[in-house]
N, C-alpha and C positions, 0 to 999 in steps of 0.2 A: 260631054258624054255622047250628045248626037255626034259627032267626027268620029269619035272613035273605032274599031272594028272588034265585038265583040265576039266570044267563043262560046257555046249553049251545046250543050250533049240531048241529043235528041235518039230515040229507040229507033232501032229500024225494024222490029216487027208491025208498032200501030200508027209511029210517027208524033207521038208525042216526047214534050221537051221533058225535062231531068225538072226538077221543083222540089221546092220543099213546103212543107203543111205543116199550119202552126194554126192547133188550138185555139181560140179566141175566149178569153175569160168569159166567163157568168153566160155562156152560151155554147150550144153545141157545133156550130160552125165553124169549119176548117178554113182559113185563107189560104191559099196556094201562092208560093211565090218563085217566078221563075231563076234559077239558077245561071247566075252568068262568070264570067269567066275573061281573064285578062290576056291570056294568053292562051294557044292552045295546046301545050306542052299542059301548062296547068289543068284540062283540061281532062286530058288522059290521066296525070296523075292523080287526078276524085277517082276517077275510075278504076283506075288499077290497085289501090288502095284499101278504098270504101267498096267498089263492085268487079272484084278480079275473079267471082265464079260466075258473072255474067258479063263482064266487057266485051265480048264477042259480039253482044245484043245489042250495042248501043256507036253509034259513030260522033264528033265535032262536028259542028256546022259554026262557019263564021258568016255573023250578020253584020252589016253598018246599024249604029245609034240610029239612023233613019226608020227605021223598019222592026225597031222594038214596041213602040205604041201599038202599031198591027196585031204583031203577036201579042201580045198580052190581052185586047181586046180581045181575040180570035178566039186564045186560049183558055178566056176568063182566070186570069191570076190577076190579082190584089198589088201585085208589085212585085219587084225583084231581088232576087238577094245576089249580092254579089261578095263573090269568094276570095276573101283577102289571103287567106291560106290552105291549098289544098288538102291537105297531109293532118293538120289536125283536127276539121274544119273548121276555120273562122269565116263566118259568114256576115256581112253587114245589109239587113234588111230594111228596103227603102220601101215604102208603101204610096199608091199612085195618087 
């Protein structure tokens, strides 16, 4: 997973990444997990899909595996999810 070059949809109004927020049973705390992406075709396609009255608002950015640990610290997310299928979503959520 480090080698690989991942694909992350980040906003271009405040600069933050695409995530998703999962409830945490028998507490009120949200985990954020950051959204990644295999391709970046796939990428666009959450987008246009799931956010086609704002995709305007939002660009891909591809990172190396190296440079995920950073963001996530930076970003404070809990871990990542990553998007086995655009279009319905299936998402498999890995926690740090």
């Amino acid at each position: 997973m480090l080698s690989q070059v991942h694909y992350l949809i980040r906003s271009k109004t405040d600069g933050q990444y695409l995530g998703a927020r999962l409830p945490q049973e028998n507490t009120e705390k949200i985990d954020r997990y950051l959204l990644l992406f295999k391709e970046h075709f796939e990428a666009l396609s959450y987008l246009n899909t799931h956010g086609s009255g704002v995709s305007d608002r939002f660009c891909v950015e591809s990172i190396p595996g190296t440079q995920l640990k950073g963001i996530l610290q930076r970003w404070d997310f809990q871990g990542i999810g990553l998007v086995q299928d655009a279009l319905i979503p299936k998402i498999e959520f890995l926690s740090l």
